[in-house]
N, C-alpha and C positions, 0 to 999 in steps of 0.2 A: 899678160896681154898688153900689147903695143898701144899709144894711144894715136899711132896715126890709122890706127885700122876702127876707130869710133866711129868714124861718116860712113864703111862699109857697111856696119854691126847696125845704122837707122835706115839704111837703104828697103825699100819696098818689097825688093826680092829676098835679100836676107830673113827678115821678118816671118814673110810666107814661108819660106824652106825651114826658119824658127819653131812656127808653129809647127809644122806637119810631121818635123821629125818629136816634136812633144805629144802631137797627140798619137804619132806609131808607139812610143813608149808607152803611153798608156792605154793602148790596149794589144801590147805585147810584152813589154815589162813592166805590167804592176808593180813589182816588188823592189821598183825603186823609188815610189813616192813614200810619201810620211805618210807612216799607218796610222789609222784612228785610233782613239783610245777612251774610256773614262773616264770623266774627270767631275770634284768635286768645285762645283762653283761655285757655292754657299761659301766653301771654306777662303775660296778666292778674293772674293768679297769682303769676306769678313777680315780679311788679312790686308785690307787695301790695297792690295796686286796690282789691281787693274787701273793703267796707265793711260788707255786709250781705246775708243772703240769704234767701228766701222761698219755698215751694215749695206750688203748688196741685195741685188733680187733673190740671190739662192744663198747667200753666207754672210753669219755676225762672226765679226774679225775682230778678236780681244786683245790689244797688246799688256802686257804684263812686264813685270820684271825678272820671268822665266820664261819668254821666248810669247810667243803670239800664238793661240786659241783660235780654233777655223769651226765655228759651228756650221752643219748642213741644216739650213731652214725644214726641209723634206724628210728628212730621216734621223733625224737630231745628232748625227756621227759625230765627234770629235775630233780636229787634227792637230796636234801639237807640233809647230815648227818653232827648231830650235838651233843653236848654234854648230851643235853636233851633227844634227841629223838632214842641216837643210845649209843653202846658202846664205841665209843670216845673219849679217856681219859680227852680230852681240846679242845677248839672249835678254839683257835692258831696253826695251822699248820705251819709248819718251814721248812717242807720238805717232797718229796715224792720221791718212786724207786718202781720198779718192776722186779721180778727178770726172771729169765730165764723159770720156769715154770708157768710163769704168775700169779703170786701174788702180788700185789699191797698191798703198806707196805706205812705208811704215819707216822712220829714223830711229837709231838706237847708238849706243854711245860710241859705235864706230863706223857707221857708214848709213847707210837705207836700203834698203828691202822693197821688191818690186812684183808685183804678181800680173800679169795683163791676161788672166784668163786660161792660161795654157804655162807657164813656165815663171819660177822664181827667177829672180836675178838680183845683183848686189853692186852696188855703185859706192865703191871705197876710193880712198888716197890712192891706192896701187893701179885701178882699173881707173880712173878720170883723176880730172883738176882739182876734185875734191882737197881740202886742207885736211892736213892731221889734228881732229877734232872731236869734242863729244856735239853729236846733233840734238838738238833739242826739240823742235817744232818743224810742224811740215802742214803747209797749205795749197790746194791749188786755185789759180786765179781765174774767169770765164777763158781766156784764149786755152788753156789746159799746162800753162807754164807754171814747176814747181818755186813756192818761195819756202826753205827750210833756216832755220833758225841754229844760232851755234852758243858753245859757251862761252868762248873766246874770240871768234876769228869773223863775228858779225852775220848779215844775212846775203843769203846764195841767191840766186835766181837761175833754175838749172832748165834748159830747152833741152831733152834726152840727153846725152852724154856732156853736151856744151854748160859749164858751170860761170856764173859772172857772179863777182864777190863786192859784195859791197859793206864797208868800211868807216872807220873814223878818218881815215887817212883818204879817202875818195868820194865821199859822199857825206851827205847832211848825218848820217847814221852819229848819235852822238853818244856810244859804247856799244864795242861788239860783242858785248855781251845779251844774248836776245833770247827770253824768258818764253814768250808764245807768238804763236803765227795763227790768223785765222782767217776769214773771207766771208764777207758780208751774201747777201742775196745778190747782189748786184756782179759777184765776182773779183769785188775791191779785194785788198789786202790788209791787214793792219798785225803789225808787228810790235809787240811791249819789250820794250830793254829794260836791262836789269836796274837802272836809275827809274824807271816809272814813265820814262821818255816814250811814246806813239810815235813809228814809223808807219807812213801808207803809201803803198806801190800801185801808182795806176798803170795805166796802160805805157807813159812815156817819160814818167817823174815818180819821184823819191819825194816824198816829204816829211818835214819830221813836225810832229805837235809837242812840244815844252810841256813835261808833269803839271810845271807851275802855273801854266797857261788852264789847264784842265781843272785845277784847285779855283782860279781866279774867275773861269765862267762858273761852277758850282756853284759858289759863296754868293754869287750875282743873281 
C-alpha cells in the first residue's frame, strides 16, 4: 500500500464504505472472522502471559505473548487473534489502550493492532512512517491522539496514519529508549525511559523530569 493514499484510507467516505463492506462480511461471510474457541485462563495466569488488558462495554481484550484474547462479556465466547489467523503484526503483545471513541489499539514487537468496532487493521513500517521497531507501550491522550513507546527509536505521536518521532536528537527526550506510556485522568501523558528519566506530553510541549530530580523531592 502507497503512502500517498493514507489521507484517502482517513477520509469520511472511505471509513463509511470501510465499515459497511465489514459489516456485509459479517453477515454474509462468517467464516472469515477468528473463530472462538476454549481457552484455559487459569493456566494463562498462572504462566504470566498476560501482558496487557483492556475492557469495553461488551469485550475484555487480553494481550499476551501468544496473540490477544477477545472475551464476550454476554456469552463468555472466546476469540483468539493471532499472527496467522488475523492482521496482527506479531503474536507478542507489549501493550494495549483504548481511546475515548472506543478504539481498541494494541502494540506488539512489530507494528500495532487496531480494532474500531467493525474491522482489524495493522499500522507497520511498510503501510506508514512507522520506524522498524519493537513497540513497547501505547497510550491515548484526551484529544484521542496515540503516544506509543519504542525500544530504540524513542516516543511516536501517531494522528491516524500521520506518525511524528520524537527523539534524543529533537527533543528533550533523553533515551529512546521508552519502558511505559500511560495517561492520567486528566488525559496528560507520561512516558518512563529506560534511564528512569519522566517524559510528559501536553497538549503543545514535551517535557522531560530528571530520575534524579524525582529521588531529590522523595528524600525532601
Amino acid at each position: 500500500m502507497k503512502k500517498q493514499f493514507y489521507p484517502l484510507m482517513q477520509s469520511p467516505v472511505f471509513k463509511a464504505a470501510f465499515k459497511f463492506v465489514a459489516v456485509i462480511k459479517y453477515l454474509f461471510f462468517p467464516f472469515l472472522f477468528v473463530q472462538s474457541q476454549d481457552v484455559n485462563f487459569q493456566q494463562l495466569i498462572g504462566n504470566h502471559a498476560i501482558t496487557a488488558q483492556v475492557e469495553t462495554q461488551t469485550t475484555i481484550w487480553l494481550g499476551t505473548a501468544d496473540g490477544i484474547y477477545c472475551i464476550n462479556k454476554k456469552n463468555q465466547k472466546v476469540t483468539h487473534i493471532t499472527e496467522s489467523n488475523s492482521v496482527l503484526p506479531a503474536n507478542r503483545v507489549t501493550d494495549m489502550c483504548m481511546t475515548n471513541s472506543g478504539n481498541v489499539y494494541a502494540t506488539t514487537t512489530k507494528g500495532i493492532f487496531r480494532f474500531d468496532g467493525y474491522t482489524y487493521i495493522a499500522y507497520t513500517s511498510e503501510n506508514t512512517n512507522l520506524p522498524r521497531t519493537t513497540f513497547t507501550a501505547i497510550a491515548s491522550d484526551k484529544t484521542g491522539l496515540l503516544w506509543v513507546g519504542t525500544s530504540n527509536q524513542g516516543l511516536i505521536c501517531m494522528n491516524g496514519y500521520k506518525v511524528q518521532l520524537f527523539n534524543t536528537s529533537n527533543s528533550p527526550i533523553s533515551s529512546n529508549a521508552v519502558e511505559s506510556v500511560a495517561s492520567d485522568n486528566a488525559g496528560k501523558i507520561y512516558a518512563i525511559l529506560s534511564n528512569k528519566d519522566m517524559v510528559v506530553a501536553g497538549e503543545k510541549s514535551l517535557r522531560l523530569i530528571r530520575s534524579e530530580w524525582q529521588i531529590a523531592i522523595k528524600q525532601n
